[in-house]
DSSP file (Angstrom, degrees, kcal/mol; ACC not computed):
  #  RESIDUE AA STRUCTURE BP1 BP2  ACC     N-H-->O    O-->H-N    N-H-->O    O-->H-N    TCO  KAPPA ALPHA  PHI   PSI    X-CA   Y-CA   Z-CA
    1    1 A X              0   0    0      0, 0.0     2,-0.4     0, 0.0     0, 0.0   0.000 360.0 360.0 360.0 124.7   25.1   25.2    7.7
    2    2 A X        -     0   0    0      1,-0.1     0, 0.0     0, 0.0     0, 0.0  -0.689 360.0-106.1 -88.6 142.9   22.5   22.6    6.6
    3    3 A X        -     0   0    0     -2,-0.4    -1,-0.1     1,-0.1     3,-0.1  -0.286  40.2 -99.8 -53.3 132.2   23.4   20.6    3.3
    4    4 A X        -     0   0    0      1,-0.1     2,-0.2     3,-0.0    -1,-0.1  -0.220  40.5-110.3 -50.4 144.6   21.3   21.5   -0.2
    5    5 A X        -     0   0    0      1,-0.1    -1,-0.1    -2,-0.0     2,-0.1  -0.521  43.5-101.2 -74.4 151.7   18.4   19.1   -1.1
    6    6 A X        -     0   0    0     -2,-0.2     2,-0.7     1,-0.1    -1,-0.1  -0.232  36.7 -87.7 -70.8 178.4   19.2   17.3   -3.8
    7    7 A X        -     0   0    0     -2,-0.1     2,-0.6    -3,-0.1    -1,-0.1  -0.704  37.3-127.8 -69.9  89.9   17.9   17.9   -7.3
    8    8 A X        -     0   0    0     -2,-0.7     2,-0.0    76,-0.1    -1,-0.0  -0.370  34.5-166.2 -47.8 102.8   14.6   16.1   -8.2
    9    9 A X     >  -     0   0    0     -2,-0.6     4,-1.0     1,-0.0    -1,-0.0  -0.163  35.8-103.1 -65.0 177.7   15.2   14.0  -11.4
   10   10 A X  H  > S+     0   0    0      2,-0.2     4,-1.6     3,-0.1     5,-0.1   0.645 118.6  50.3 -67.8 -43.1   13.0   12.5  -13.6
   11   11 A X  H >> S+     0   0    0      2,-0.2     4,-2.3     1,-0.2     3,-1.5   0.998 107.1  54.2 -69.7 -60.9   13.7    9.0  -12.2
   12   12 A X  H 3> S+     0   0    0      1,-0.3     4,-3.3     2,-0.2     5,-0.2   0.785 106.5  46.3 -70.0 -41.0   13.2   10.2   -9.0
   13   13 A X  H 3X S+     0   0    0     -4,-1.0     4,-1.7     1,-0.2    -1,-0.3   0.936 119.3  49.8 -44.7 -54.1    9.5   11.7   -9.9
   14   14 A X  H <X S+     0   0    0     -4,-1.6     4,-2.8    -3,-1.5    -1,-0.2   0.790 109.7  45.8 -76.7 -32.9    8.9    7.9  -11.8
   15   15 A X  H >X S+     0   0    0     -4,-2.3     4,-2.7     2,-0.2     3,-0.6   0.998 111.2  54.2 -73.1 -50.8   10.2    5.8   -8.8
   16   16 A X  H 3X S+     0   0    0     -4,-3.3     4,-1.9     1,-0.2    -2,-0.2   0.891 119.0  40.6 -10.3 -64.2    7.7    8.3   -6.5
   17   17 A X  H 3X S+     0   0    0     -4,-1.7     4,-2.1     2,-0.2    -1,-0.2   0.861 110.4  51.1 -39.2 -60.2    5.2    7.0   -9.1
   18   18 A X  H <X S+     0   0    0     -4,-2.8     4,-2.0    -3,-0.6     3,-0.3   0.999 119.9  40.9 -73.7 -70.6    6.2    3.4   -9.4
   19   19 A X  H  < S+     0   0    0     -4,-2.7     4,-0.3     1,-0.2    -1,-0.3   0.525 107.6  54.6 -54.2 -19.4    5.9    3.3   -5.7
   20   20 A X  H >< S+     0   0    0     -4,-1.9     3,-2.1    -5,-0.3    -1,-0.2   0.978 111.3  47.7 -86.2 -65.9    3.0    5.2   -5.1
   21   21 A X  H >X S+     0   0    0     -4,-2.1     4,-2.2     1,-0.4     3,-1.8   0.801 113.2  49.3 -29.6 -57.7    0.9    2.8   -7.7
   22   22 A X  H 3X S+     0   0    0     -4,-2.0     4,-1.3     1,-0.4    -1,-0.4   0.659 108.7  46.9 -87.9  -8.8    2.3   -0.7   -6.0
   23   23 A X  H <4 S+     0   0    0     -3,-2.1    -1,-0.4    -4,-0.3    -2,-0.2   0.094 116.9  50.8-118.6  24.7    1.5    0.2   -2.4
   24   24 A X  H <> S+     0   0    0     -3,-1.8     4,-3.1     3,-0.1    -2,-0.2   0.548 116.0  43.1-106.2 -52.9   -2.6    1.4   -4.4
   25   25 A X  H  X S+     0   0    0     -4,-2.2     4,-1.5     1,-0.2    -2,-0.2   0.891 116.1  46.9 -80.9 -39.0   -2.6   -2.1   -6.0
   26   26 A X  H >X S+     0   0    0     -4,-1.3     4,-2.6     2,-0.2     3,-1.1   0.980 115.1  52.3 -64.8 -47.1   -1.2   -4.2   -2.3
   27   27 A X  H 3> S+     0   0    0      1,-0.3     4,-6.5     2,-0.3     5,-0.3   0.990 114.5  33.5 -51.0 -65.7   -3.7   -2.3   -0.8
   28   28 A X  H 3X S+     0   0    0     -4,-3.1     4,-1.0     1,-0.2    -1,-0.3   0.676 115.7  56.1 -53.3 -15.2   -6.5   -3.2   -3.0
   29   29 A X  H <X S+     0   0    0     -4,-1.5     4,-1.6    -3,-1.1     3,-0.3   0.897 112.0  41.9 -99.8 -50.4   -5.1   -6.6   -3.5
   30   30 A X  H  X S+     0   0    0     -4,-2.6     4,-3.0     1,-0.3     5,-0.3   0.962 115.8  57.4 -87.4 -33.3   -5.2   -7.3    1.0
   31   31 A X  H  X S+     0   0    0     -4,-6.5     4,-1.7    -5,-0.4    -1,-0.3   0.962 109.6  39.7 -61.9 -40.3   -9.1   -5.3    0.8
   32   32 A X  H  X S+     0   0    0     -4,-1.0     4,-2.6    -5,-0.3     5,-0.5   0.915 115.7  53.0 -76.9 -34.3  -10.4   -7.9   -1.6
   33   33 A X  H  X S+     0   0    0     -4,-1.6     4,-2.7     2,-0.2    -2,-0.2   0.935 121.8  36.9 -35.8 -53.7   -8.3  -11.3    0.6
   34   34 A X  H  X S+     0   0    0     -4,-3.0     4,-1.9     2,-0.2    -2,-0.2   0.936 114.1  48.9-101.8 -27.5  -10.1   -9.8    3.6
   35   35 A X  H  X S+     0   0    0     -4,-1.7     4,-1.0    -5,-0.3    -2,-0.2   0.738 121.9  45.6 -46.1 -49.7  -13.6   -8.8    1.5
   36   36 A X  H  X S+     0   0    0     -4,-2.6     4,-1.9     2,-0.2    -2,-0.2   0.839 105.2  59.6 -73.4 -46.2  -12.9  -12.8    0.3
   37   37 A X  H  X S+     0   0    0     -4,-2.7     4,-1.6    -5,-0.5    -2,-0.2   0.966 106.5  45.4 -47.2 -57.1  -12.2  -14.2    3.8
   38   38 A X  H >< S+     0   0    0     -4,-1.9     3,-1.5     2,-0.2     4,-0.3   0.926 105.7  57.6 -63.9 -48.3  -15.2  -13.4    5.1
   39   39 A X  H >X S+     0   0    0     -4,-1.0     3,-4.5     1,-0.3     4,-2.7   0.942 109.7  47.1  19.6-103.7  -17.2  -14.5    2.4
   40   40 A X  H 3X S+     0   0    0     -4,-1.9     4,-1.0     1,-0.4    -1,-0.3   0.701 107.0  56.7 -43.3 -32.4  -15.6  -17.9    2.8
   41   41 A X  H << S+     0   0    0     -4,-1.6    -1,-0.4    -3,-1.5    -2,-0.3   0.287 109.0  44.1 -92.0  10.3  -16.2  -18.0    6.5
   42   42 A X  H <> S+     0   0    0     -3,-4.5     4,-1.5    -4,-0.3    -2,-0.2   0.401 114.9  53.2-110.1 -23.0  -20.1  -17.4    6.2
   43   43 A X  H  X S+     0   0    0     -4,-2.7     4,-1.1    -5,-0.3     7,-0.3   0.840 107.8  50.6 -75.9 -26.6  -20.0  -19.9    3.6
   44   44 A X  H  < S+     0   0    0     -4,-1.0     3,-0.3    -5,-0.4     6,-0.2   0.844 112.9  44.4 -75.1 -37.7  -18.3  -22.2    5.9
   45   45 A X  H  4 S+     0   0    0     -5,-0.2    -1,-0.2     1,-0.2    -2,-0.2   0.967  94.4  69.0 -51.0 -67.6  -20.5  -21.9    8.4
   46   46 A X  H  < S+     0   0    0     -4,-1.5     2,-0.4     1,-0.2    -2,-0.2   0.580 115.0  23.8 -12.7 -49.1  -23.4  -22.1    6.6
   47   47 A X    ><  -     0   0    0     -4,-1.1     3,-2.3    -3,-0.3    -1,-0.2  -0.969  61.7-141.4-149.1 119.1  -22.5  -26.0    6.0
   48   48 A X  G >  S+     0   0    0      1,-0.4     3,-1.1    -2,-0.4    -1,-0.1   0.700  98.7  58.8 -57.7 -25.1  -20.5  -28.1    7.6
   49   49 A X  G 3  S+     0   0    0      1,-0.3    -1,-0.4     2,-0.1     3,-0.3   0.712  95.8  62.8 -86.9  -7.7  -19.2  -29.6    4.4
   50   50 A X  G X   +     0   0    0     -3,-2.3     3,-3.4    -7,-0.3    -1,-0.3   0.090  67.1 126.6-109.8  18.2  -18.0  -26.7    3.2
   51   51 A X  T X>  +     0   0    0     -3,-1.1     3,-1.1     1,-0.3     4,-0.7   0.574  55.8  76.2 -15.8 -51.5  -15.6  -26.5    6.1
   52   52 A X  H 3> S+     0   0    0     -3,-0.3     4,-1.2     1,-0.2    -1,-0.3   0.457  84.4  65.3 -57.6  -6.4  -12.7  -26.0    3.9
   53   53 A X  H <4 S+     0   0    0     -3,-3.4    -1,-0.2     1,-0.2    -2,-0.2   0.849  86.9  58.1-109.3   8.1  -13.5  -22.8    3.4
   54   54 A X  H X> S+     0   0    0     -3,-1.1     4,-3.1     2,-0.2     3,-3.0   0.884 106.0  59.3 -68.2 -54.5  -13.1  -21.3    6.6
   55   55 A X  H 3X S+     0   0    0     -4,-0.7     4,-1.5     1,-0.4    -2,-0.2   0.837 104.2  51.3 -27.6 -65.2   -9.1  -22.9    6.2
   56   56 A X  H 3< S+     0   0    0     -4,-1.2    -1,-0.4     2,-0.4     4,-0.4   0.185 107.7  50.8 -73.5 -11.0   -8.7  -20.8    3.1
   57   57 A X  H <> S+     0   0    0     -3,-3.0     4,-2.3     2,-0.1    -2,-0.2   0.796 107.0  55.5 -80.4 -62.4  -10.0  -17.7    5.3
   58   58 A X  H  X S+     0   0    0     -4,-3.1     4,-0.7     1,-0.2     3,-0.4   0.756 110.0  40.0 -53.8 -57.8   -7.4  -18.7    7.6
   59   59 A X  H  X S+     0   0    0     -4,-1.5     4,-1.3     1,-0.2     5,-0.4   0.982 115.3  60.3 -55.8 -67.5   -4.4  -18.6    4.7
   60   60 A X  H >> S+     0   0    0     -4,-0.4     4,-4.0     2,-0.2     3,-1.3   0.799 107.9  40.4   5.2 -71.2   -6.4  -15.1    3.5
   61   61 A X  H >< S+     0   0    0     -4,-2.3     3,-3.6    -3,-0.4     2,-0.5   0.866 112.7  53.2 -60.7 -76.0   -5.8  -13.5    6.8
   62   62 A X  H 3< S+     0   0    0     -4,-0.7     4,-0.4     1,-0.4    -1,-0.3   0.430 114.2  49.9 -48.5 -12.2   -1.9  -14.9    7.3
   63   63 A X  H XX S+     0   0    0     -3,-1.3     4,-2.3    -4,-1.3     3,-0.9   0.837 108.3  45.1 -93.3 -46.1   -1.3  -13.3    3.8
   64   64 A X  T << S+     0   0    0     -4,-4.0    -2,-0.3    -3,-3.6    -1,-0.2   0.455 112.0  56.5 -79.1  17.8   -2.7  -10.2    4.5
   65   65 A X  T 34 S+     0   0    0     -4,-0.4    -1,-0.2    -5,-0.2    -2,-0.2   0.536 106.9  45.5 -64.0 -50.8   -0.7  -10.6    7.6
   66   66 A X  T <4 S+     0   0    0     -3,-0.9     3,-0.5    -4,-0.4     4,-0.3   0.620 110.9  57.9 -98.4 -20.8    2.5  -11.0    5.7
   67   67 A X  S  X S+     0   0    0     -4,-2.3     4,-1.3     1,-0.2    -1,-0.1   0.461  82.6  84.2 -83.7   0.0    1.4   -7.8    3.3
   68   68 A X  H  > S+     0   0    0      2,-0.2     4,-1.5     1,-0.2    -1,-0.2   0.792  94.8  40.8 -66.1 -36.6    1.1   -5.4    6.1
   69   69 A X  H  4 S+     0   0    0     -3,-0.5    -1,-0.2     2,-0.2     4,-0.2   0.572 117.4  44.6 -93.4   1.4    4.8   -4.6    6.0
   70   70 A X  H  > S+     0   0    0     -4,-0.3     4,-1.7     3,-0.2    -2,-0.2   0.665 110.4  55.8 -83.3 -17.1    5.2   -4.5    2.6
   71   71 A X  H  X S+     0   0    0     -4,-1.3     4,-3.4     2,-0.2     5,-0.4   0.944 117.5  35.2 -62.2 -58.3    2.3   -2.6    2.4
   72   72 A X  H  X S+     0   0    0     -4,-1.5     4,-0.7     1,-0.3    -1,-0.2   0.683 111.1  56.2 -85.3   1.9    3.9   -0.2    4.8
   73   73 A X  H  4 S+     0   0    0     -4,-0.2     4,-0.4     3,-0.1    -1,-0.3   0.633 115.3  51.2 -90.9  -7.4    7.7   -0.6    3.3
   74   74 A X  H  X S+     0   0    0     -4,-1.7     4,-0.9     3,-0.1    -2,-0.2   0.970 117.1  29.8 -59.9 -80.1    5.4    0.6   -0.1
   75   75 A X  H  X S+     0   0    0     -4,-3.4     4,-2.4     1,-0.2     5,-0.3   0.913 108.6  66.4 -56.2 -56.3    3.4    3.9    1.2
   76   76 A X  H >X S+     0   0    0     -4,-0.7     3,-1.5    -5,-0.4     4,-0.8   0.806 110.0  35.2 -43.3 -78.9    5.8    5.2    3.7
   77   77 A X  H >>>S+     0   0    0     -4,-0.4     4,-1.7     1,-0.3     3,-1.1   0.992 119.9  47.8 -39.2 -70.9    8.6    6.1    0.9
   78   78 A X  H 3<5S+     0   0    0     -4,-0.9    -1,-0.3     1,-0.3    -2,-0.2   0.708 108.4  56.8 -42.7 -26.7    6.4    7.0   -1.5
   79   79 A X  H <X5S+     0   0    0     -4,-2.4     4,-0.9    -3,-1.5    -1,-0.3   0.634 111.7  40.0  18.6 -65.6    4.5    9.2    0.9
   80   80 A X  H <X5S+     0   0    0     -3,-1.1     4,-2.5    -4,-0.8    -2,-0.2   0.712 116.2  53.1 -99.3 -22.3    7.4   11.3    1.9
   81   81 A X  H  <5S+     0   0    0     -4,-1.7     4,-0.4     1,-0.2    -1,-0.2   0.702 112.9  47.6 -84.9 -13.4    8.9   11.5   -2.2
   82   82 A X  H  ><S+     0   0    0     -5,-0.6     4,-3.5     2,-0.2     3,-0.5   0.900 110.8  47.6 -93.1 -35.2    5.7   12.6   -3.2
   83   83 A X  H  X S+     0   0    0     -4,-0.9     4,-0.6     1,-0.3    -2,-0.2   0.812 114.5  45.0 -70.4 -23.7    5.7   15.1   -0.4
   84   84 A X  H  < S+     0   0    0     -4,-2.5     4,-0.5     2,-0.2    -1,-0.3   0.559 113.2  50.8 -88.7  -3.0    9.3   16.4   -1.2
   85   85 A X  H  4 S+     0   0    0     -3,-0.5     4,-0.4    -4,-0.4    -2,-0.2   0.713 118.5  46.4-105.6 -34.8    8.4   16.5   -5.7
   86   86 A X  H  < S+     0   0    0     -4,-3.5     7,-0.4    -5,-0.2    -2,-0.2   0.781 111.5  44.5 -81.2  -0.7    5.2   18.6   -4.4
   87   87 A X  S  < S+     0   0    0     -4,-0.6    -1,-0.2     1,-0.1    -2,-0.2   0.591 119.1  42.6-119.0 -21.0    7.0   20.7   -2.2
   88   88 A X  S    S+     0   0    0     -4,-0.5    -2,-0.2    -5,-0.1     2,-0.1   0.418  82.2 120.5 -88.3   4.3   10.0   21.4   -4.9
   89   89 A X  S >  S-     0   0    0     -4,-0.4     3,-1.3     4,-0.2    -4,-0.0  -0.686  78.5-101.8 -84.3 126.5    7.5   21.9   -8.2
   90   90 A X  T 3  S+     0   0    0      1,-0.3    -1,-0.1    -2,-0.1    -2,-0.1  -0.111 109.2  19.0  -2.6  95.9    8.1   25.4   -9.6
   91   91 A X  T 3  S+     0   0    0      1,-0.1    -1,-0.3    -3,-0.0     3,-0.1   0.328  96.8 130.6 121.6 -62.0    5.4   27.5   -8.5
   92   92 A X  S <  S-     0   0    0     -3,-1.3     2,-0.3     1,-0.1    -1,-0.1   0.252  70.9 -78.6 -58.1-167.8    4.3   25.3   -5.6
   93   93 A X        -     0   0    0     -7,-0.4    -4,-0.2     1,-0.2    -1,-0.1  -0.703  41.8-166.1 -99.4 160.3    3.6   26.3   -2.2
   94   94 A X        -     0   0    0      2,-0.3    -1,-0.2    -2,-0.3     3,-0.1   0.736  31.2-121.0-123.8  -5.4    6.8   26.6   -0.6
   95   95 A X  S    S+     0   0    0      1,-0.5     2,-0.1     0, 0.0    -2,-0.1  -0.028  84.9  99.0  78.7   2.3    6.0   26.8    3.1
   96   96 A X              0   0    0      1,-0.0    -1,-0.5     0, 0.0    -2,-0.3  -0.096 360.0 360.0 -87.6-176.9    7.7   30.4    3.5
   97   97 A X              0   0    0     -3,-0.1    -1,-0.0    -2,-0.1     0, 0.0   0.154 360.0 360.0 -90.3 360.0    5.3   34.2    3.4
């Protein structure tokens, strides 16, 4: 006999929420770092005095480097809670005939 799902709360919907939002905003935050990185490496190029800003690509990337697994400890939950609050909503589809 398999164990009842639990009860979807209200928190639960919010954290869905909360989580779903921060792994929208890391995302957007590593596409503009890497949008910027390049940017700075054609400027770096461009002039040899401006050298430094190829460096500052290089911290860019190693950050969006270190945001890949929060990125993915973000989406994954929030992913699968969003898939279990649409798949309990009143109504919804339920996967049965």
């Amino acid at each position: 006999m398999q164990p009842q799902p639990r009860e979807i709360t209200a928190a639960y919907r919010r954290r869905a929420e909360l989580l779903t939002w921060s792994a929208i905003v890391v995302g957007a935050l590593m596409a503009v770092a890497l949008v910027v990185s390049v940017v700075f490496l054609v400027r770096a190029d461009q002039d040899t005095r401006n050298a430094a800003y190829g460096y500052l690509a290089l911290v860019l990337w190693v950050g969006i480097a270190a945001g890949v697994p929060v990125l993915l400890a973000l989406a994954i939950p929030a992913a699968r809670m969003r898939r279990r609050v649409r798949e309990r909503q009143p109504g919804g589809w339920t996967g049965g005939a």
